[in-house]
mmCIF entry with sequence, helices, sheets and N, C-alpha, C, O atoms, coordinates in Angstrom:
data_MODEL
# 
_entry.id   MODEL 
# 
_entity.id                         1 
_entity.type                       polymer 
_entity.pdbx_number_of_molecules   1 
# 
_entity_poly.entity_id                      1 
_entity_poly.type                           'polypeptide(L)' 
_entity_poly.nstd_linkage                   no 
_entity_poly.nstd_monomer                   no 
_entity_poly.pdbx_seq_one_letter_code       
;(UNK)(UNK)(UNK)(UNK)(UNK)(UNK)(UNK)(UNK)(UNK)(UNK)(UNK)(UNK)(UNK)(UNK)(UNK)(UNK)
(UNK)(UNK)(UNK)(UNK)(UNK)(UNK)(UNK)(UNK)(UNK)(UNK)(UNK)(UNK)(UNK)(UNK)(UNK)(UNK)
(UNK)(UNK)(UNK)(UNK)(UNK)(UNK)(UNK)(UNK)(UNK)(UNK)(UNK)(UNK)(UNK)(UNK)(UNK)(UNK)
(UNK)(UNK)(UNK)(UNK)
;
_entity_poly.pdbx_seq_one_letter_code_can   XXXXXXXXXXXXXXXXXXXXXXXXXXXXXXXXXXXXXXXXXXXXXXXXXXXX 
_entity_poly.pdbx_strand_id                 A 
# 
loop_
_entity_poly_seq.entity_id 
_entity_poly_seq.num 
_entity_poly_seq.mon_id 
_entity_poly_seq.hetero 
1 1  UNK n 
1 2  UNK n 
1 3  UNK n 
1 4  UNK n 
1 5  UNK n 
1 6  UNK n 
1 7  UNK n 
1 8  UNK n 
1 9  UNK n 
1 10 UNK n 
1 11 UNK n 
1 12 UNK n 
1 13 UNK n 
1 14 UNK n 
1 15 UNK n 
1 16 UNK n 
1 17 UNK n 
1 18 UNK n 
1 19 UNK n 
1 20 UNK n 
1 21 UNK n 
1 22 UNK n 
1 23 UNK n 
1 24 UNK n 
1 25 UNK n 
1 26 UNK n 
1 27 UNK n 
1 28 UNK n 
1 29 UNK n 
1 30 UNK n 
1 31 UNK n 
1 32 UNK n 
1 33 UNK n 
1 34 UNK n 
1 35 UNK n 
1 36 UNK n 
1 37 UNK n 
1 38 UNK n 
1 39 UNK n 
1 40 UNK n 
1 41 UNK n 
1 42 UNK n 
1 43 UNK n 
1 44 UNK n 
1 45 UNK n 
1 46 UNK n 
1 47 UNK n 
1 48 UNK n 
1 49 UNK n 
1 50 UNK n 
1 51 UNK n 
1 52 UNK n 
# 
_struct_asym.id          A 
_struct_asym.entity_id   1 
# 
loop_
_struct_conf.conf_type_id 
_struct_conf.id 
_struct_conf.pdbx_PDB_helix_id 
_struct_conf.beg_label_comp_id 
_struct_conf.beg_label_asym_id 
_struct_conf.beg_label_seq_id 
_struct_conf.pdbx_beg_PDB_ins_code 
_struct_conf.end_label_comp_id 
_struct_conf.end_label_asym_id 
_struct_conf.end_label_seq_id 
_struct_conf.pdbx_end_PDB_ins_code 
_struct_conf.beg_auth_comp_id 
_struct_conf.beg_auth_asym_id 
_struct_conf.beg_auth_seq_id 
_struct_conf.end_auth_comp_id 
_struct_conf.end_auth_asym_id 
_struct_conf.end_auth_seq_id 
_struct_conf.pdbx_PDB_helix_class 
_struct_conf.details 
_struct_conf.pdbx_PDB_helix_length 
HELX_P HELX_P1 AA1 UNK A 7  ? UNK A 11 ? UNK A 7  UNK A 11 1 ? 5  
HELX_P HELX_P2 AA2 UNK A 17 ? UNK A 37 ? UNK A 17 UNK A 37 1 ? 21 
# 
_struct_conf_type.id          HELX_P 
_struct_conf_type.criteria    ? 
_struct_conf_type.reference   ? 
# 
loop_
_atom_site.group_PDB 
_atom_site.id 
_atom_site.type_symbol 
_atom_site.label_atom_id 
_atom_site.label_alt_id 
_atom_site.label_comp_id 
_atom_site.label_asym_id 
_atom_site.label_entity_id 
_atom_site.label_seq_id 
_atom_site.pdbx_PDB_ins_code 
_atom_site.Cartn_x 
_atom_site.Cartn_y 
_atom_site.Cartn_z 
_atom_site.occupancy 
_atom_site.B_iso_or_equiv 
_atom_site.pdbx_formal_charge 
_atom_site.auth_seq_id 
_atom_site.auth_comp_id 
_atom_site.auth_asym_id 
_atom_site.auth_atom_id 
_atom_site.pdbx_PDB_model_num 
ATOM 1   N N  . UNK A 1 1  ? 99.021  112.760 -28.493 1.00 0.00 ? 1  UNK A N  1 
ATOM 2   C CA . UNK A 1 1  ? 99.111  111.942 -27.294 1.00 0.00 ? 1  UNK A CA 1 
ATOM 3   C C  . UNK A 1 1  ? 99.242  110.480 -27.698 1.00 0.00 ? 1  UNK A C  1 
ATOM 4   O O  . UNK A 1 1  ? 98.242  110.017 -28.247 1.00 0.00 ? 1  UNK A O  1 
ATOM 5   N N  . UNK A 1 2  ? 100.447 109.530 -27.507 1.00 0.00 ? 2  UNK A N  1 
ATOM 6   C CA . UNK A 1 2  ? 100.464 108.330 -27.490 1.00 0.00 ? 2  UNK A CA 1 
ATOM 7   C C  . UNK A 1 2  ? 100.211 107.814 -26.621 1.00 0.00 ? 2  UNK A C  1 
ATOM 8   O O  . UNK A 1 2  ? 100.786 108.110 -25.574 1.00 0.00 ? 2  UNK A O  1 
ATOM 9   N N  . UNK A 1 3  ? 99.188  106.754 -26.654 1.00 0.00 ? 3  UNK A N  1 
ATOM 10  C CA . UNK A 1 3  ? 98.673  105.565 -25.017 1.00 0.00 ? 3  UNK A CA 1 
ATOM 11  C C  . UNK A 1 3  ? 99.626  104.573 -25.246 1.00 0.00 ? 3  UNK A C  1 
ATOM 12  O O  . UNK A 1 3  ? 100.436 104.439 -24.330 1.00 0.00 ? 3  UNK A O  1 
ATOM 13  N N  . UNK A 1 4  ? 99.776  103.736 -26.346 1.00 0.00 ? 4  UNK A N  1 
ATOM 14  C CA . UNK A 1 4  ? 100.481 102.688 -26.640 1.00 0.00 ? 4  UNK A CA 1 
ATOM 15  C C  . UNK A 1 4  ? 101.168 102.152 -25.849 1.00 0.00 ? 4  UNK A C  1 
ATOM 16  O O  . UNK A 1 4  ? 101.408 102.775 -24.815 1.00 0.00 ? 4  UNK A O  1 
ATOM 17  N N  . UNK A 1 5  ? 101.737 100.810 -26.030 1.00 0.00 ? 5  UNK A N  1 
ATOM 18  C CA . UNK A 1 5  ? 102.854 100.654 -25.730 1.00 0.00 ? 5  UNK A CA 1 
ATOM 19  C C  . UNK A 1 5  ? 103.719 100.362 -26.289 1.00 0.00 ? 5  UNK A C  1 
ATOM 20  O O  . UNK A 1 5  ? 103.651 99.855  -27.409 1.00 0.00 ? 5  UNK A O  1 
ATOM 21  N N  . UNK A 1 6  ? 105.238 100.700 -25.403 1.00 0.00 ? 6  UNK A N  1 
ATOM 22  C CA . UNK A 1 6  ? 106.531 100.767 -25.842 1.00 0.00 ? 6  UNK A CA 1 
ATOM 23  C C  . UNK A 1 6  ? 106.669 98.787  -26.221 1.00 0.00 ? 6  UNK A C  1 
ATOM 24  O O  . UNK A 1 6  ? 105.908 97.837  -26.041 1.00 0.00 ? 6  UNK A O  1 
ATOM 25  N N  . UNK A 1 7  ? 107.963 98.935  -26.763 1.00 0.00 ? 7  UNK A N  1 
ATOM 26  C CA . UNK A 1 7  ? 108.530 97.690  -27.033 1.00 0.00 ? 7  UNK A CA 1 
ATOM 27  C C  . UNK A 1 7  ? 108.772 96.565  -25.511 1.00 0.00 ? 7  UNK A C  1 
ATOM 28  O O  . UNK A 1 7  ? 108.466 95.406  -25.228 1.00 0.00 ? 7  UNK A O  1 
ATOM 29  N N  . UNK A 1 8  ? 109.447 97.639  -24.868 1.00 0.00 ? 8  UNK A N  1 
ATOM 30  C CA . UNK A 1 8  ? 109.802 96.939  -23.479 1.00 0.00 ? 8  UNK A CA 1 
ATOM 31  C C  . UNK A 1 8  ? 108.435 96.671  -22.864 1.00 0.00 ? 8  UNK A C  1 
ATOM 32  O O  . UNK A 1 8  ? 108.197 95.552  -22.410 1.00 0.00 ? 8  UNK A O  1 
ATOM 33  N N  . UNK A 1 9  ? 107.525 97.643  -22.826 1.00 0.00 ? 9  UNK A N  1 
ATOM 34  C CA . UNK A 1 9  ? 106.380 97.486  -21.767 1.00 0.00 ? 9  UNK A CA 1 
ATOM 35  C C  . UNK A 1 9  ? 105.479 96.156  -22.475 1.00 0.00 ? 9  UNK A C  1 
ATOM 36  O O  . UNK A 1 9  ? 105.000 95.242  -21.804 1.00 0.00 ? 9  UNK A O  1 
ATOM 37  N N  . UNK A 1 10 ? 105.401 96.243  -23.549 1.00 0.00 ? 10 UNK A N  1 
ATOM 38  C CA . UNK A 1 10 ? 104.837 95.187  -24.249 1.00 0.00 ? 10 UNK A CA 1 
ATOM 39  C C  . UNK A 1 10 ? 105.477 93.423  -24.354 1.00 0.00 ? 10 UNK A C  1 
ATOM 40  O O  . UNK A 1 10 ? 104.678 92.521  -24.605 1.00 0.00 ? 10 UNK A O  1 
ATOM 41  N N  . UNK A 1 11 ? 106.870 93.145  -24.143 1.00 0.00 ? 11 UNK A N  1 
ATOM 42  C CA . UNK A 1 11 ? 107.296 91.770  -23.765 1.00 0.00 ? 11 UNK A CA 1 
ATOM 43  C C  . UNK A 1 11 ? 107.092 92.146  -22.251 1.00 0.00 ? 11 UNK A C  1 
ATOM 44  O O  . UNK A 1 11 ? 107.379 91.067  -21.734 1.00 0.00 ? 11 UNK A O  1 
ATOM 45  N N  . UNK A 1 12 ? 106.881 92.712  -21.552 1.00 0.00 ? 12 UNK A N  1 
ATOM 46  C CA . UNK A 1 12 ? 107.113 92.852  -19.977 1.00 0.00 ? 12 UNK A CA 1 
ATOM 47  C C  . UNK A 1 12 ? 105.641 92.580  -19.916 1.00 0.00 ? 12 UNK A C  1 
ATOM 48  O O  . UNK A 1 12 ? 105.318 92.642  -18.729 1.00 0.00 ? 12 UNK A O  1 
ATOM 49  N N  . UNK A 1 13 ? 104.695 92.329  -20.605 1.00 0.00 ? 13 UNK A N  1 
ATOM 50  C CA . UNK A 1 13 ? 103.293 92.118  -19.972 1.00 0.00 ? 13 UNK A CA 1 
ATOM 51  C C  . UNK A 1 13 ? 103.021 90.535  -19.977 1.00 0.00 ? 13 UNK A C  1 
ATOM 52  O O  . UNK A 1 13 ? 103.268 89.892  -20.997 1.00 0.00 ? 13 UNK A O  1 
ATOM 53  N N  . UNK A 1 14 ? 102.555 89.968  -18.925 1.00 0.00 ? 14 UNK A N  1 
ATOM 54  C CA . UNK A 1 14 ? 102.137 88.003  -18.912 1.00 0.00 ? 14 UNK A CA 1 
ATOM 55  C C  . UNK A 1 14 ? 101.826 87.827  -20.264 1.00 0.00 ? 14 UNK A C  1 
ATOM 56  O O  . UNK A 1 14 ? 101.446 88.686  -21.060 1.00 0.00 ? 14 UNK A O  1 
ATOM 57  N N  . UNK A 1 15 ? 102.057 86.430  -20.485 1.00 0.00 ? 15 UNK A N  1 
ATOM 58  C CA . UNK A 1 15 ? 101.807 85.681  -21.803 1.00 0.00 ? 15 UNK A CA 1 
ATOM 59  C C  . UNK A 1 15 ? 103.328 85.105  -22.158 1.00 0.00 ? 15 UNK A C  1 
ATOM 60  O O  . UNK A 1 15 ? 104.401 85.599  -21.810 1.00 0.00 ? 15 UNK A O  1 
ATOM 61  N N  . UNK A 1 16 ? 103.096 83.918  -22.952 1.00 0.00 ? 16 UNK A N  1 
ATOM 62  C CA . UNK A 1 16 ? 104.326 83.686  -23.492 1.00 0.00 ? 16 UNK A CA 1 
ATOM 63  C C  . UNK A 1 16 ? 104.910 84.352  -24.677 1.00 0.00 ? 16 UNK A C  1 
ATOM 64  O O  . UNK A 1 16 ? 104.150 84.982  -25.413 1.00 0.00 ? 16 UNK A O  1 
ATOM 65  N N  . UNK A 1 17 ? 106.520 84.267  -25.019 1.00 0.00 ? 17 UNK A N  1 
ATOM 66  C CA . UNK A 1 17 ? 107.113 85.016  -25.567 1.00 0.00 ? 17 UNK A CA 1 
ATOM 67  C C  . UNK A 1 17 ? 106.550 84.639  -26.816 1.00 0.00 ? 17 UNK A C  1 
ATOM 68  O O  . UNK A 1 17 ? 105.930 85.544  -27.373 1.00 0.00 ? 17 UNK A O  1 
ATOM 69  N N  . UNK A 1 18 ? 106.606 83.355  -27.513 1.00 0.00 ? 18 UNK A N  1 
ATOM 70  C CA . UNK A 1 18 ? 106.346 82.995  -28.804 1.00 0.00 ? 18 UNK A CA 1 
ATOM 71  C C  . UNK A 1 18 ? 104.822 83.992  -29.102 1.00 0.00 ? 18 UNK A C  1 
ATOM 72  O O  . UNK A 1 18 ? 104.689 84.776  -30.041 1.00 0.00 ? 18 UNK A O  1 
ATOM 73  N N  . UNK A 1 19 ? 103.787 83.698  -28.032 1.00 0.00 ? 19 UNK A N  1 
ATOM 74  C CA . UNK A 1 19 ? 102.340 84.531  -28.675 1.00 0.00 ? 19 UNK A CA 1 
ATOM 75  C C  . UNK A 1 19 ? 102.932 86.450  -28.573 1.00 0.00 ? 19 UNK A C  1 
ATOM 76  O O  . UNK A 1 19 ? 102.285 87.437  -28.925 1.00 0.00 ? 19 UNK A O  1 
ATOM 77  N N  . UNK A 1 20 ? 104.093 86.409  -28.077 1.00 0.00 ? 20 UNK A N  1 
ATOM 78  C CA . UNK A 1 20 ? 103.761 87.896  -28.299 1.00 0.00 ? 20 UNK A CA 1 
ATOM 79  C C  . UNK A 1 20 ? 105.108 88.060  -29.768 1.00 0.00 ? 20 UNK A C  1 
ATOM 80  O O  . UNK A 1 20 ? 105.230 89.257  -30.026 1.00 0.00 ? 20 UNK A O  1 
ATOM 81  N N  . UNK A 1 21 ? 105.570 87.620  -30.221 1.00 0.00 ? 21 UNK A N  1 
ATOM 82  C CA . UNK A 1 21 ? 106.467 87.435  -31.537 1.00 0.00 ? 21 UNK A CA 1 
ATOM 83  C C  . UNK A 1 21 ? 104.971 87.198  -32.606 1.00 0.00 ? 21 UNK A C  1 
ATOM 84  O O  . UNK A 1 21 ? 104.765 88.108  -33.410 1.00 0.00 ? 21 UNK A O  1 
ATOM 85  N N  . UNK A 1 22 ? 104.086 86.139  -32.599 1.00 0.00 ? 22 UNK A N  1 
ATOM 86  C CA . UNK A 1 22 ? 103.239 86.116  -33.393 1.00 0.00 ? 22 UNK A CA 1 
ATOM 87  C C  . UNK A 1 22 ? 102.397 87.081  -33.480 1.00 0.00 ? 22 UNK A C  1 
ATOM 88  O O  . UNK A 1 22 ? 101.761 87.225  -34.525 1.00 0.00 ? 22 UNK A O  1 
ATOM 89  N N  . UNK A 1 23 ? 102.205 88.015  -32.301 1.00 0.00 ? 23 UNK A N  1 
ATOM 90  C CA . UNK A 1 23 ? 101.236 88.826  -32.577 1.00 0.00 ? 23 UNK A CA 1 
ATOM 91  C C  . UNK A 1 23 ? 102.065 90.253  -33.419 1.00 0.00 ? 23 UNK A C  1 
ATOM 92  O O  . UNK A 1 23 ? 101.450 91.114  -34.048 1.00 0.00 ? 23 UNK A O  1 
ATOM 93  N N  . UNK A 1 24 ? 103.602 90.212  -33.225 1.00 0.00 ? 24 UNK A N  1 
ATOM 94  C CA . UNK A 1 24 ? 104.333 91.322  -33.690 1.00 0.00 ? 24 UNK A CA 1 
ATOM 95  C C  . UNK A 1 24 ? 104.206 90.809  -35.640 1.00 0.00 ? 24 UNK A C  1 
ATOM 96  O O  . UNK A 1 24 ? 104.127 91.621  -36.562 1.00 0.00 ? 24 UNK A O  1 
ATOM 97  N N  . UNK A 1 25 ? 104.220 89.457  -35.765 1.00 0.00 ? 25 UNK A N  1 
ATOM 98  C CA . UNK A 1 25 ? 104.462 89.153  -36.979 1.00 0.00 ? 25 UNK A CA 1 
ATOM 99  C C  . UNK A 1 25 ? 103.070 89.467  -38.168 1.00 0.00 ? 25 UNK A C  1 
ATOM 100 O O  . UNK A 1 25 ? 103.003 89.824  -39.345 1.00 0.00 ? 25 UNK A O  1 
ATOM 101 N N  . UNK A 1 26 ? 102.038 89.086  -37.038 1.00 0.00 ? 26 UNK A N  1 
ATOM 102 C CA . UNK A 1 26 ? 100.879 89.286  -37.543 1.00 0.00 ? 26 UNK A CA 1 
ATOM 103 C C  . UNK A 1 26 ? 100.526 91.113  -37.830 1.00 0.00 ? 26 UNK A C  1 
ATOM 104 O O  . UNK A 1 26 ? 99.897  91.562  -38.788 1.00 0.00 ? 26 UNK A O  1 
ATOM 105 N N  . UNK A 1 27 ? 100.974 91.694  -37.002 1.00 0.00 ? 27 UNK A N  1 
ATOM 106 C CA . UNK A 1 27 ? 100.768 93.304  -37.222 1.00 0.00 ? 27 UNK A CA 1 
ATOM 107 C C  . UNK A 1 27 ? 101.398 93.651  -37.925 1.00 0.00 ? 27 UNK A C  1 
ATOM 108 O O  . UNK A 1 27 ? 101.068 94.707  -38.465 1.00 0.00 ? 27 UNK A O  1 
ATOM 109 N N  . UNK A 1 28 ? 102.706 92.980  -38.363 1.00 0.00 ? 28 UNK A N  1 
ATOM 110 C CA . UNK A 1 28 ? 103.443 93.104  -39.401 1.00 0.00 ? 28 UNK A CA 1 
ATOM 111 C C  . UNK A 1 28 ? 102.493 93.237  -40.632 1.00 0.00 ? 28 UNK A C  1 
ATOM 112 O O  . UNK A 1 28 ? 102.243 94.263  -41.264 1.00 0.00 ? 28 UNK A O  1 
ATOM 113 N N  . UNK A 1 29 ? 102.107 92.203  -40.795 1.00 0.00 ? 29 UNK A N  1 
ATOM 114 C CA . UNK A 1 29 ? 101.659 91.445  -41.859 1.00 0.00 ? 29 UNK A CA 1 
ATOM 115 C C  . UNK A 1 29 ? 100.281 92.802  -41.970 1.00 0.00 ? 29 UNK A C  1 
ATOM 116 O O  . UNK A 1 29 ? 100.188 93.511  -42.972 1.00 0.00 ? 29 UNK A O  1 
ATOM 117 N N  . UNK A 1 30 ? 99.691  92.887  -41.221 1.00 0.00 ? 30 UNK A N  1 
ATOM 118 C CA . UNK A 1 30 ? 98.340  93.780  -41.436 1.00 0.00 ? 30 UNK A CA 1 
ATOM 119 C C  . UNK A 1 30 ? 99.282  95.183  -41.951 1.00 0.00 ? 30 UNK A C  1 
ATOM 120 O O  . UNK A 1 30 ? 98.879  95.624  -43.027 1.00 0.00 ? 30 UNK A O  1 
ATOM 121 N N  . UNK A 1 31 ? 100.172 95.753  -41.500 1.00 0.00 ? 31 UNK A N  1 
ATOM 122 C CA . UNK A 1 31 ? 100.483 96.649  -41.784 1.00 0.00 ? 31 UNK A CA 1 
ATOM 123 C C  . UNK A 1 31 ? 100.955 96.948  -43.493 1.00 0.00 ? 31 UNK A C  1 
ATOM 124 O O  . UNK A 1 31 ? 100.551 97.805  -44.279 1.00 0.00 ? 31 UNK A O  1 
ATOM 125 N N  . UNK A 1 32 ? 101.911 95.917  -43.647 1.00 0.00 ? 32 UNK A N  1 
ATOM 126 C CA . UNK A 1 32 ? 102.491 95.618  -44.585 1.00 0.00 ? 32 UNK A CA 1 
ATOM 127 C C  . UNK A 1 32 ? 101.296 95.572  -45.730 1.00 0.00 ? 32 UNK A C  1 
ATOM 128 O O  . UNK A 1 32 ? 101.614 95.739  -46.908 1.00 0.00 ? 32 UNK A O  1 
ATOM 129 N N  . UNK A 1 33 ? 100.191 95.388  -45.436 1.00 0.00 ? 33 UNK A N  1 
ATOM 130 C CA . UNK A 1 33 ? 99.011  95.618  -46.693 1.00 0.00 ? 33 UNK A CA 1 
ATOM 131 C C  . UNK A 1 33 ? 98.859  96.869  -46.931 1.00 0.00 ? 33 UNK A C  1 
ATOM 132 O O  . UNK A 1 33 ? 98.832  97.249  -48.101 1.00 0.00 ? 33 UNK A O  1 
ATOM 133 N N  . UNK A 1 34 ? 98.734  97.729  -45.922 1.00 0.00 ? 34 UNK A N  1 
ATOM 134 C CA . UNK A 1 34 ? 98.304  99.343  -45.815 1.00 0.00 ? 34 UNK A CA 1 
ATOM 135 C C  . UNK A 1 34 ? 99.614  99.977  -46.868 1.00 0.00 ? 34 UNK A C  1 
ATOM 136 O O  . UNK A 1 34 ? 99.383  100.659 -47.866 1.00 0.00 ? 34 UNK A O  1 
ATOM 137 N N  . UNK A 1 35 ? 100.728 99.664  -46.493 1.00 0.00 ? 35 UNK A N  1 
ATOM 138 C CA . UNK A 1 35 ? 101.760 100.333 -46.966 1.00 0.00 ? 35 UNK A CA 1 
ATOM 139 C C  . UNK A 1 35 ? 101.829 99.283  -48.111 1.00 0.00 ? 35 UNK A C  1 
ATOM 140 O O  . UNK A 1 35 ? 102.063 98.408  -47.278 1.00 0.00 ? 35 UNK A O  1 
ATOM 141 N N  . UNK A 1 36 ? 101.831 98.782  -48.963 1.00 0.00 ? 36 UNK A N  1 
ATOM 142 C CA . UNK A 1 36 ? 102.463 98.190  -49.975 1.00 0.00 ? 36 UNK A CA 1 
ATOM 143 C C  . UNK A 1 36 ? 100.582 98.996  -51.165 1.00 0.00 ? 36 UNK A C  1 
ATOM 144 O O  . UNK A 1 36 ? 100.714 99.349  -52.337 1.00 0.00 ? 36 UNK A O  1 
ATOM 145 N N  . UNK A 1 37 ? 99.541  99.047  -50.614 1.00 0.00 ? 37 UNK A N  1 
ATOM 146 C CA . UNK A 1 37 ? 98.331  100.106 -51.317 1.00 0.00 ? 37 UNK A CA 1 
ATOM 147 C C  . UNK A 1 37 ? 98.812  101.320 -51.391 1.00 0.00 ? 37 UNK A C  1 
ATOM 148 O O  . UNK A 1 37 ? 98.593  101.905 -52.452 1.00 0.00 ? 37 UNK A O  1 
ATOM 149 N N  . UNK A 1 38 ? 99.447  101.920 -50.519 1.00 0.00 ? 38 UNK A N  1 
ATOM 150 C CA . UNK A 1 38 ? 100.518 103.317 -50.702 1.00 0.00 ? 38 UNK A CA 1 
ATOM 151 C C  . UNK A 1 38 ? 101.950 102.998 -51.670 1.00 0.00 ? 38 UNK A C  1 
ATOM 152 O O  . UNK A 1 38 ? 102.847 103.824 -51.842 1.00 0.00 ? 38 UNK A O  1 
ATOM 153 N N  . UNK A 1 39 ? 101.930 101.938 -52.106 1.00 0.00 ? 39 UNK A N  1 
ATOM 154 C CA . UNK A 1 39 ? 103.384 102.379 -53.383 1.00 0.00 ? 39 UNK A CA 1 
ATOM 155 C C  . UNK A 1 39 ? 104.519 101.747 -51.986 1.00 0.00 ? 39 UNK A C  1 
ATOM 156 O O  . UNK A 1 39 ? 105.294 102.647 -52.306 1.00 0.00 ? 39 UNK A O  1 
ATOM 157 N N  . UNK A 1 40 ? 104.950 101.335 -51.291 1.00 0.00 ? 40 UNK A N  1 
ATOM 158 C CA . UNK A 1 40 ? 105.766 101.090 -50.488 1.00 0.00 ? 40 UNK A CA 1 
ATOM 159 C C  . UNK A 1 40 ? 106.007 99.750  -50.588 1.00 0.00 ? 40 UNK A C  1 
ATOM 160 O O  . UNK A 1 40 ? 105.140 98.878  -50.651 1.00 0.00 ? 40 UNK A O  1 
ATOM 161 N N  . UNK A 1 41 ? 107.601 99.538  -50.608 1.00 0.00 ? 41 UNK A N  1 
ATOM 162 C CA . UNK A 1 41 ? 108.213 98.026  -50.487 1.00 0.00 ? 41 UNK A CA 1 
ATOM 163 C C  . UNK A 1 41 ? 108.301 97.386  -49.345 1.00 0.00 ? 41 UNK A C  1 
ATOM 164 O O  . UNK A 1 41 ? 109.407 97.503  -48.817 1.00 0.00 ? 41 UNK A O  1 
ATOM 165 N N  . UNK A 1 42 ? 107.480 96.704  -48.732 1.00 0.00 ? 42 UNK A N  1 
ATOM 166 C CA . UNK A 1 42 ? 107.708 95.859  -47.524 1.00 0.00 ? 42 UNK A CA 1 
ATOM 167 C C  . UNK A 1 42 ? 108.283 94.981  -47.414 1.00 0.00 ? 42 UNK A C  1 
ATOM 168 O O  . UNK A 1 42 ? 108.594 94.605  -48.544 1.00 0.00 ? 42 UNK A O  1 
ATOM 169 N N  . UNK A 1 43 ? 108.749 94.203  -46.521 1.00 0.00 ? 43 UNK A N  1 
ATOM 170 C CA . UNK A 1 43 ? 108.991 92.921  -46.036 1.00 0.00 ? 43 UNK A CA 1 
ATOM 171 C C  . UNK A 1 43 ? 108.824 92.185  -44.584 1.00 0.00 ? 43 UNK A C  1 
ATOM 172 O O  . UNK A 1 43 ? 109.831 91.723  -44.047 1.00 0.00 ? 43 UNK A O  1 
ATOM 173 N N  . UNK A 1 44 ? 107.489 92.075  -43.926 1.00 0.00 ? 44 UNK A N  1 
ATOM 174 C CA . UNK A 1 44 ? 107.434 91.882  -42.676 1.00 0.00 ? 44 UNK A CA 1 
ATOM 175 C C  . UNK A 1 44 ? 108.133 90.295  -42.092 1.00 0.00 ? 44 UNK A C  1 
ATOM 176 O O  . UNK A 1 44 ? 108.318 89.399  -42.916 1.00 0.00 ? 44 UNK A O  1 
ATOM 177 N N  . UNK A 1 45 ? 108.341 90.170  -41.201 1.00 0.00 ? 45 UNK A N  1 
ATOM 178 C CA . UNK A 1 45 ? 108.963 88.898  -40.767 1.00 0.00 ? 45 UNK A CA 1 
ATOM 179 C C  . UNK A 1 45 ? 108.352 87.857  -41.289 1.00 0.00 ? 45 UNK A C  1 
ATOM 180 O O  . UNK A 1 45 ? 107.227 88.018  -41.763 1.00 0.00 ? 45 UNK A O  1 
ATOM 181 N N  . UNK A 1 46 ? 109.104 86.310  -41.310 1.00 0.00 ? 46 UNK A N  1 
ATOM 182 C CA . UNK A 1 46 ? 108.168 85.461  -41.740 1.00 0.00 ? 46 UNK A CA 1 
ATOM 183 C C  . UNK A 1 46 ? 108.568 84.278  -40.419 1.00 0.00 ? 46 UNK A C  1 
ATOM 184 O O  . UNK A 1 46 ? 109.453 84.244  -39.565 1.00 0.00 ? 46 UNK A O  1 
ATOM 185 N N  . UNK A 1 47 ? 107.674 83.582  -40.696 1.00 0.00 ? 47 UNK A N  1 
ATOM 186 C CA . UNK A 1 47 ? 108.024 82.666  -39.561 1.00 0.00 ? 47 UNK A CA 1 
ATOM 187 C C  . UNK A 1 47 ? 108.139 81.039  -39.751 1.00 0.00 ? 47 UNK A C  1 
ATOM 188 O O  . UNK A 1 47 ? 108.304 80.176  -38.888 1.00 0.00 ? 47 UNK A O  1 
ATOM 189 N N  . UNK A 1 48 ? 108.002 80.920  -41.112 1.00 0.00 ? 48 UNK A N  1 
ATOM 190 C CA . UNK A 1 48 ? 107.927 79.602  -42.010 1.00 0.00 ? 48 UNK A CA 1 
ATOM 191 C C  . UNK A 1 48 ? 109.418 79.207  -41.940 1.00 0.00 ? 48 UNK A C  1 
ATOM 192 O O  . UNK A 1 48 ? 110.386 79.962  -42.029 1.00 0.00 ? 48 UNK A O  1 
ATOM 193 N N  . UNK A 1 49 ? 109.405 77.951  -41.772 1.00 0.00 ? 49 UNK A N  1 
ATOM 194 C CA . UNK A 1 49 ? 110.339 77.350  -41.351 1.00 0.00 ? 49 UNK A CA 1 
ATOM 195 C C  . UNK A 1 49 ? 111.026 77.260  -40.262 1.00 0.00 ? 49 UNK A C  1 
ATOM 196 O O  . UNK A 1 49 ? 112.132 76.727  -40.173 1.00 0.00 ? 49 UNK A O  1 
ATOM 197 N N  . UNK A 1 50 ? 110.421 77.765  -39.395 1.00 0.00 ? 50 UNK A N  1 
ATOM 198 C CA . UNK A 1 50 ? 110.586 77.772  -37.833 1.00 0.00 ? 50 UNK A CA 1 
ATOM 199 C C  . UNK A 1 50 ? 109.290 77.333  -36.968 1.00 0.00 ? 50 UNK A C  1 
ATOM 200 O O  . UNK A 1 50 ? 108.176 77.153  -37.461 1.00 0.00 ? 50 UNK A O  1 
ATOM 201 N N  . UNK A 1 51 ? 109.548 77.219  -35.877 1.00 0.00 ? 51 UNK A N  1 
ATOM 202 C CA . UNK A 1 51 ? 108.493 76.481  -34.510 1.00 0.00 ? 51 UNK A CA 1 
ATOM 203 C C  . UNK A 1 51 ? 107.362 77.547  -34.170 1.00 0.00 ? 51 UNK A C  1 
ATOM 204 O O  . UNK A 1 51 ? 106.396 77.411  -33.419 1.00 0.00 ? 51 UNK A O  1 
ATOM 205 N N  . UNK A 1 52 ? 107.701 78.510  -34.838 1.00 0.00 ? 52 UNK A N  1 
ATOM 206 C CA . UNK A 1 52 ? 106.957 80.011  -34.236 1.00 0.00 ? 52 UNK A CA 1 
ATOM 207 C C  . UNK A 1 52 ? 105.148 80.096  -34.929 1.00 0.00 ? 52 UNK A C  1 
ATOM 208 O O  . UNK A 1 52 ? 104.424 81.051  -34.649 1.00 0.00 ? 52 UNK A O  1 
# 
């Protein structure tokens, strides 16, 4: 059973766009630890050098 949410339902909820890009970048980033301790090549977004 997935509760989650989808991609769409998740920019479709209040808040501004930039905090919901940071929060995608940041889960990135948490994820990207889990999988790179499993042997896996990541690369999650970065946001350096931009306003974000």
């Amino acid at each position: 059973m997935n509760s989650g949410l989808g991609v769409q339902e998740f920019f479709l909820l209040p808040g501004a766009f930039l905090d919901k890009v940071r929060a995608v970048i940041l889960l990135q980033e948490l994820a990207a630890t889990i999988l790179r301790s499993r042997g896996k090549s990541v690369r999650p977004w970065s946001a350096s050098g931009s306003s974000v």
